[in-house]
C-alpha positions in Angstrom: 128.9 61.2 79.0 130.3 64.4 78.1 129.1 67.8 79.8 127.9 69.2 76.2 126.1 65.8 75.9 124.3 66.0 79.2 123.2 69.4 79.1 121.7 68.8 75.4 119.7 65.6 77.0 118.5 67.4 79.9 117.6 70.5 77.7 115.5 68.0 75.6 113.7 66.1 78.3 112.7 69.4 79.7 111.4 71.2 76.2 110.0 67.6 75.8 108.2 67.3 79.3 107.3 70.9 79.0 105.4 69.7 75.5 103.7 67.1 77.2 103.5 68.4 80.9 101.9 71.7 78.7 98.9 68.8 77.5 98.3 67.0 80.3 97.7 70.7 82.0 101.3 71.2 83.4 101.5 74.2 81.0 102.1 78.2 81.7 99.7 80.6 82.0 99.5 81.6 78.9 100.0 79.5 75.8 103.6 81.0 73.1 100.4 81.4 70.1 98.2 84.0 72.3 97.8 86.0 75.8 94.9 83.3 76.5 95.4 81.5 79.4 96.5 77.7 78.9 93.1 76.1 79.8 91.5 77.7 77.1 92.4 74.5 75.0 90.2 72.2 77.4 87.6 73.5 75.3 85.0 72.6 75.4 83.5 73.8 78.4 79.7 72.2 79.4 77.2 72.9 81.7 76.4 69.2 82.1 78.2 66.0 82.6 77.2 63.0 84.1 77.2 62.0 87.0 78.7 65.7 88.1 76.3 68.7 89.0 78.1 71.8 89.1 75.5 74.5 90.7 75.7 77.5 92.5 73.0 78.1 95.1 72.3 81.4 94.3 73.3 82.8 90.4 73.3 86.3 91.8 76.1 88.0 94.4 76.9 91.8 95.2 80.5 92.7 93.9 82.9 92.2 96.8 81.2 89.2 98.3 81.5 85.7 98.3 79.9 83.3 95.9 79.4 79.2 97.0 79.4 76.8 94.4 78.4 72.6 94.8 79.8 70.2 92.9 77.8 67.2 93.3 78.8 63.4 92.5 75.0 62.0 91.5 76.2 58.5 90.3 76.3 55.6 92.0 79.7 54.0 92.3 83.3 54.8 91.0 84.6 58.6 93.2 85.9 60.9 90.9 88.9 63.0 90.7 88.9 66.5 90.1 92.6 67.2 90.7 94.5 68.7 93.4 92.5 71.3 95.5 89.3 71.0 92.7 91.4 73.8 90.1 89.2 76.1 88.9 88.4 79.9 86.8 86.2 82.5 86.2 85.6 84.0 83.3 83.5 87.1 82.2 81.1 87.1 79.2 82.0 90.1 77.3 81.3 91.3 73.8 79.8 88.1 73.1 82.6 85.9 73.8 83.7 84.3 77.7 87.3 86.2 78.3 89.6 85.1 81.1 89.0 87.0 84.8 91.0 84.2 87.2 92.3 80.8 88.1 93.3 79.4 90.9 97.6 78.7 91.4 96.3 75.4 92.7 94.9 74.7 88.8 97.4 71.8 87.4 99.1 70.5 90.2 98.6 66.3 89.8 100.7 64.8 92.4 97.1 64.6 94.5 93.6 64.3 93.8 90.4 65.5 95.4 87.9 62.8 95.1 83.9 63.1 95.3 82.2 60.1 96.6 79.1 58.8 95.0 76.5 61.0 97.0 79.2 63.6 97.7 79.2 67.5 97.5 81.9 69.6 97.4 81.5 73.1 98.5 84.0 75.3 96.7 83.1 79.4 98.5 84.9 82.2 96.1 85.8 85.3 97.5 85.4 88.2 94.9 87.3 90.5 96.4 91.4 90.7 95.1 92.4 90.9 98.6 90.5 88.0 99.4 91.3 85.9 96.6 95.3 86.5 97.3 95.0 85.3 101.1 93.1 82.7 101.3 91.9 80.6 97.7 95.2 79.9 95.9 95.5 82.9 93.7 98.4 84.9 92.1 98.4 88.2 93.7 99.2 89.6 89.8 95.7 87.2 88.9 93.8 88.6 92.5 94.2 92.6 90.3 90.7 91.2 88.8 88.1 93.7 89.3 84.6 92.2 89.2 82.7 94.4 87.7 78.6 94.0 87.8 78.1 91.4 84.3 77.8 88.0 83.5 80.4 85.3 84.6 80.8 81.7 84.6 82.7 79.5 87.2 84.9 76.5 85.4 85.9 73.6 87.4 88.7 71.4 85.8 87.0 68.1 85.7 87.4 66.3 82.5 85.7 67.6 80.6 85.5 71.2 82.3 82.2 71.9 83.9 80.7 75.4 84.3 77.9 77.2 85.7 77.0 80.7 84.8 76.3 83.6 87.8 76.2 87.1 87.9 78.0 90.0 89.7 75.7 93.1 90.9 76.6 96.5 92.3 77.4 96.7 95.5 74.7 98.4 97.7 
């Protein structure tokens, strides 16, 4: 095979496998049409799916302090995946629509799986703090500049379909 030959075939598997590696979640952050971030066309996002329970213990949490979230398999057989290191966002609801705040870097990778057993609870503890989110949880330092101001958020994990549940930041004391 000529050189011209093999770099047009390897140019076209990757625009290809970027195509489909784009809709099975392998995208970039943001999509070429708009400055949304990529999982914004895993809509839709619900608040209930069987046999998950996505719940945070408390819906409340002072700006700069951590919020835990549960995600709960309440079937009875079959574990589920939710992808490598349970991906997740946040979002804030503003002006009457849900606007991007931050994702996990850990989002689309799907050479692993977390699975929940049948019984099982994941505890997934979010930092919001940027300096705290860019340590320890998988997050961009350019994505840990979020500042959380006091409003209503929701918490997105990437289960199929994406499950949510909404909290809300305070000021801090």
């Amino acid at each position: 095979m000529k050189r011209r030959e093999l770099l047009g075939t390897g140019a076209l598997a990757l625009l290809g496998g970027g195509a489909a590696g784009t809709a099975v979640g392998l995208g970039p952050l943001a999509s070429k049409d708009t400055s949304e971030p990529a999982y914004f066309e895993l809509e839709p996002i619900t608040y209930e799916r069987e046999p998950l329970l996505l719940q945070a213990p408390t819906d409340a949490v002072p700006r700069g302090e951590s919020i835990t979230f549960e995600l709960q398999h309440t079937g009875e057989s079959e574990n589920i995946s939710v992808g490598c290191h349970i991906p997740w966002a946040i979002q804030k609801f503003e002006d009457g629509t849900w606007k991007h705040a931050v994702w996990t870097d850990q989002r689309w990778h799907l050479l692993c799986a977390t699975l929940i057993s049948p019984g099982d609870t994941l505890t997934i503890t979010v930092p919001l703090s940027p300096t705290a989110l860019a340590e320890d949880h998988g997050v961009s330092e350019e994505e840990a500049e979020v500042t959380f101001i006091p409003g209503k958020y929701r918490f997105v994990v990437f289960a199929n379909p994406p499950l949510a549940v909404n909290f809300r930041v305070l000021p801090t004391e």
